[in-house]
Steps between C-alpha positions, in 0.01 A plus 500: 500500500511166676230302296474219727409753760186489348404158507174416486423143657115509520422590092435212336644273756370116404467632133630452190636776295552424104774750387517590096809626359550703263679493155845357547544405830415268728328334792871655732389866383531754763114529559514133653769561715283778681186319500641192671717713758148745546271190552681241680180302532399498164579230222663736168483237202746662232525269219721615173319573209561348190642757242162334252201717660230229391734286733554733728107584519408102551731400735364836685151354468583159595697608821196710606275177474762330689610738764181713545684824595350738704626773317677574155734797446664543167750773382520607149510222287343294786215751562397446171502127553305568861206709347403161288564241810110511595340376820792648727513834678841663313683791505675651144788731596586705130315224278666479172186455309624604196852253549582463100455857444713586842786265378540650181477883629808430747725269213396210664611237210791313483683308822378622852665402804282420775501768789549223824528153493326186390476171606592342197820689432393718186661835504321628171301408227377635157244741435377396129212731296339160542511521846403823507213407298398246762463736788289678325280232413515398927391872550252549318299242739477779719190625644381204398313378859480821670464500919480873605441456924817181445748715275766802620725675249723754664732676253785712560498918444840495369460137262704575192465174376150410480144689539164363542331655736233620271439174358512299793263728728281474221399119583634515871404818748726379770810667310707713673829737437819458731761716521810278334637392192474178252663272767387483891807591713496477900306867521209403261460122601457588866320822423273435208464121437453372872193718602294330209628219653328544778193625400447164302625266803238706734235450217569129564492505823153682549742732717299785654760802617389838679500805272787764554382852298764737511494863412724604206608859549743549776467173611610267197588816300753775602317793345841750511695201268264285369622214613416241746570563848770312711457139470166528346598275200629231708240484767187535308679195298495365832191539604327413154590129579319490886182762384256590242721831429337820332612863404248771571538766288298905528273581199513831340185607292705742288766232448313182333859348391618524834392131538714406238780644639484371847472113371798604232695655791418179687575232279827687466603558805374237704426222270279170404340467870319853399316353180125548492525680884487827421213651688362820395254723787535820732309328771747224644275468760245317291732226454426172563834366622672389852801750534562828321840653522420821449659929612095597501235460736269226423286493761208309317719241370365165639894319541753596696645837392916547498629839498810495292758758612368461869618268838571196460455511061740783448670284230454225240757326738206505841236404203647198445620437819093533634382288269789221556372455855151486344570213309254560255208541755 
């Protein structure tokens, strides 16, 4: 996969991103390479933290004052510092809310070499039970100023290292699951952390999108594999970014956790653009939406009906190219 194939000039374009790190590394982590080649037009301040959280967590507060980001995502270590950076619409990928307690479980004491580069030449430093002691004082600030409709947490299915999903959804509702691990690679950052992205830059920008419903089973869903079908994944990925995208799934009254399954099968298969759209009904028709991709007749829906399978939608590949000529209309 070409990343910079999927550049994305318009998000946040005139902004300014604040990036967190987390626990040793750096402002020249891998994460800030991506966001700066992904959005060209927006301003990614990466400062290195100091290794002293209190310090780290001031000069965090005093460069938000300063810089008035438009957005602050923190990994790890740095989510935990973003959940207490009030005022600011953030984003905490895998917050290490817990830090002292996550440094001791993985042997963290002793020298640690930092993971990329700094600007002031360090290439480790010490991890003292002092220290430790001291990042758990800076975490236990947590929660402290709590912004539900500012505040995302996504956290990875396959996280060995950290786990606070319960905890964190417990004070913020906008938390979400991703499939990845502890650290974003190419897959998850393009996949998982830019669609809540752009969700929050269209909440800023009182953006109003047309609504796209589309049917699961044997449309999204091959029902012979389970799996999606063709270049579902990609394009409803795609198409999450230019519409208001939705899965409509059938009900079955002798079935209640059928439901459940469907946004499980969803989230795993598809991904973060499918959280909280999950729509549950037998009558498709009574939809209020603008296009329904859809194998069934729908002759009472009040949009414009697409029959998947069918001239000229036979594939995910005519579904995106139809819409691409729409340009969002």
């Amino acid at each position: 996969m070409e990343l910079y194939e999927y550049a994305r000039p318009a998000l946040f374009a005139g902004k300014k991103i604040l990036y967190v790190h987390g626990f040793a590394s750096s402002g020249a982590s891998g994460t800030v390479g991506r966001m700066r080649l992904l959005l060209p037009q927006a301003t990614v301040i990466a400062p290195d933290l100091p290794v002293d959280p209190h310090e780290a967590l001031q000069l965090l507060k005093d460069l938000c004052a300063r810089e008035q980001p438009d957005l602050v995502v923190g990994t790890s270590m740095g989510g935990m510092y973003t959940e207490q950076l009030a005022g600011f619409d953030r984003i905490c990928v895998n917050p290490a809310l817990h830090l002292a307690d996550t440094i001791l479980k993985n042997n963290g004491l002793g020298k640690q070499e930092f993971h990329s580069v700094r600007q002031d030449g360090q290439t480790s430093f010490m991890v003292t039970k002092a220290l430790v002691e001291e990042y758990r004082a800076v975490s236990d600030g947590r929660f402290a100023v709590v912004e539900p409709e500012r505040v995302y947490g996504l956290f990875g299915t396959k996280d060995t290292m950290v786990n606070c999903f319960d905890e964190f959804a417990a004070h913020y509702p906008q938390a979400l699951h991703f499939d990845g691990e502890h650290q974003l690679n190419d897959h998850t950052f393009l996949w998982s952390l830019l669609p809540v992205m752009q969700w929050i830059d269209d909440r800023q920008e009182g953006r109003s999108k047309r609504t796209l419903m589309v049917e699961l089973d044997d449309v999204l869903r091959d029902t012979r594999n389970d799996l999606p079908i063709g270049e579902a994944f990609k394009v409803f990925h795609h198409l999450s970014e230019i519409y208001d995208t939705y899965i409509v799934c059938r009900e079955d009254p002798n079935r209640t956790e059928l439901w459940g399954e469907n946004v499980r099968w969803a989230e795993t298969h598809i991904g973060v653009p499918t959280w909280n759209r999950v729509l549950v009904g037998n009558h498709p028709e009574l939809l209020m939406g603008d296009y329904l991709l859809t194998r069934s007749e729908c002759d009472g829906f009040l949009g414009t009906v697409l029959k998947f399978g069918e001239d000229p939608f036979r594939t995910w590949a005519d579904v995106q190219t139809f819409f691409d000529r729409l340009g969002g209309q």
